[in-house]
C-alpha positions in Angstrom: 0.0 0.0 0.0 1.6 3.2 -0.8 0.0 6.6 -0.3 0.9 9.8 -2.4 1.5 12.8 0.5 0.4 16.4 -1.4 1.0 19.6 -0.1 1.8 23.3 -1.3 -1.3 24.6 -2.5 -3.4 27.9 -1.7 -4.5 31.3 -3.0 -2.4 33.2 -4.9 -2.7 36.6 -6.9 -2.0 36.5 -10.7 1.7 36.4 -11.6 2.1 35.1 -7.9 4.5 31.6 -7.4 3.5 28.2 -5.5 5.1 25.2 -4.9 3.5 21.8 -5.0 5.1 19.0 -3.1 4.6 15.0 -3.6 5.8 12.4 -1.0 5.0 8.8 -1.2 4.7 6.9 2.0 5.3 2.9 2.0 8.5 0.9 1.4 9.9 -1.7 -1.1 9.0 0.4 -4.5 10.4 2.3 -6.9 8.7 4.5 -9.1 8.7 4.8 -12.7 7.0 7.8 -13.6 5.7 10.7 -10.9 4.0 13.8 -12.2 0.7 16.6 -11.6 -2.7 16.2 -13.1 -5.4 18.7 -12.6 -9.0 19.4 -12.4 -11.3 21.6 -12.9 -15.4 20.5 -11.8 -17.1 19.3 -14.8 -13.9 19.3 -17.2 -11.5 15.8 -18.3 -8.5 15.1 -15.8 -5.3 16.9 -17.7 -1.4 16.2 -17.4 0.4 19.3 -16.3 4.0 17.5 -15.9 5.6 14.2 -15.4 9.1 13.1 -15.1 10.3 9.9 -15.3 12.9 7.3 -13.5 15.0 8.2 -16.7 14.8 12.5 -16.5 12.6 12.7 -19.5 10.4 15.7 -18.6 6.8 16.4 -20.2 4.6 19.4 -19.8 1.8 20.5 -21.0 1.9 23.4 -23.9 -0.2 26.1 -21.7 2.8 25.5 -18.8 5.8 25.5 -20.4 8.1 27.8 -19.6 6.1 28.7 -16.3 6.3 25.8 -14.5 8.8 23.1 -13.5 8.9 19.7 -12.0 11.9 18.4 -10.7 12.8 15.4 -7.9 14.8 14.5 -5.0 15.7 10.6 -5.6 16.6 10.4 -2.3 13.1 11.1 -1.0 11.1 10.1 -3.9 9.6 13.5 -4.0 8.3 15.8 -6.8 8.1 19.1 -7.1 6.0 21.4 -9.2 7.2 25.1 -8.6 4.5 27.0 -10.8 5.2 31.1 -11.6 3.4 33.5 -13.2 0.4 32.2 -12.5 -3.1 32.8 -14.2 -6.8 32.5 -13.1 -6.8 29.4 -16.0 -4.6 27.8 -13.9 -7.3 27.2 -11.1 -8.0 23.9 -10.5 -7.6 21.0 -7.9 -4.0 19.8 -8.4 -3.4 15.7 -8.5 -0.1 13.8 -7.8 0.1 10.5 -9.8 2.9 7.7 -9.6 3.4 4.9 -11.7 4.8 2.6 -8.8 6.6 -0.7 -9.2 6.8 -3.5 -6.2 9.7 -4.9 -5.8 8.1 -8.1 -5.0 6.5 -8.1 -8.9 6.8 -7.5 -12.0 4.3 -4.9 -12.7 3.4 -1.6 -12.0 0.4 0.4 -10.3 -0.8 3.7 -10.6 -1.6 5.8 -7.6 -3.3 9.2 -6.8 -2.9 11.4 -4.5 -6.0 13.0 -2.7 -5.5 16.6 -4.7 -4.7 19.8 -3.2 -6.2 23.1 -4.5 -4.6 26.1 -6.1 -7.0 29.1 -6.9 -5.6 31.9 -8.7 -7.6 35.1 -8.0 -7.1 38.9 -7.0 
């Protein structure tokens, strides 16, 4: 059982700066892919950024050059440091991992419980 730890979100003005944190919890993994997913009510689930056990680095087109996702191996956390934020960016904010057991030869994914940014003045 692993369980995906989210914290760093909150209200912010426009062009304001938050950090998003993911920490999984459980032992005897390792992860293949970690990254941020968000939501707003009533709209499809969408990828903001993922990074894999590799480096490779994916964002999504309305992000990129705003926002960047980076990890500490050590801890097995991600980060999502997100600047110049917009009101579009509002939206409940979802860690996902693609987690292996060590114990088998597959992979699960997991989700975290989502933390909200609002963007807002």
């Amino acid at each position: 059982q692993v369980q995906l730890v989210e914290s760093g979100g909150g209200l912010v003005q426009p062009g304001g700066s938050l950090r998003l944190s993911c920490q999984p919890s459980g032992s005897a993994f390792s992860i293949d892919v970690m990254g941020w997913y968000r939501q707003v009510p009533g709209k499809q689930r969408e990828l903001v950024a993922e990074i894999t056990s590799g480096g490779t680095i994916n964002y999504a087109d309305s992000v990129k050059g705003r926002f960047t996702i980076s990890r500490d191996n050590a801890k097995d956390t991600v980060y999502l440091q997100m600047n110049s934020l917009k009101p579009e960016d509002t939206a409940v904010y979802y860690c996902h991992a693609d987690i292996r057991n060590l114990l088998r030869p597959y992979t699960v994914d997991y989700w975290g419980q989502g933390t909200q940014v609002t963007v807002s003045s």
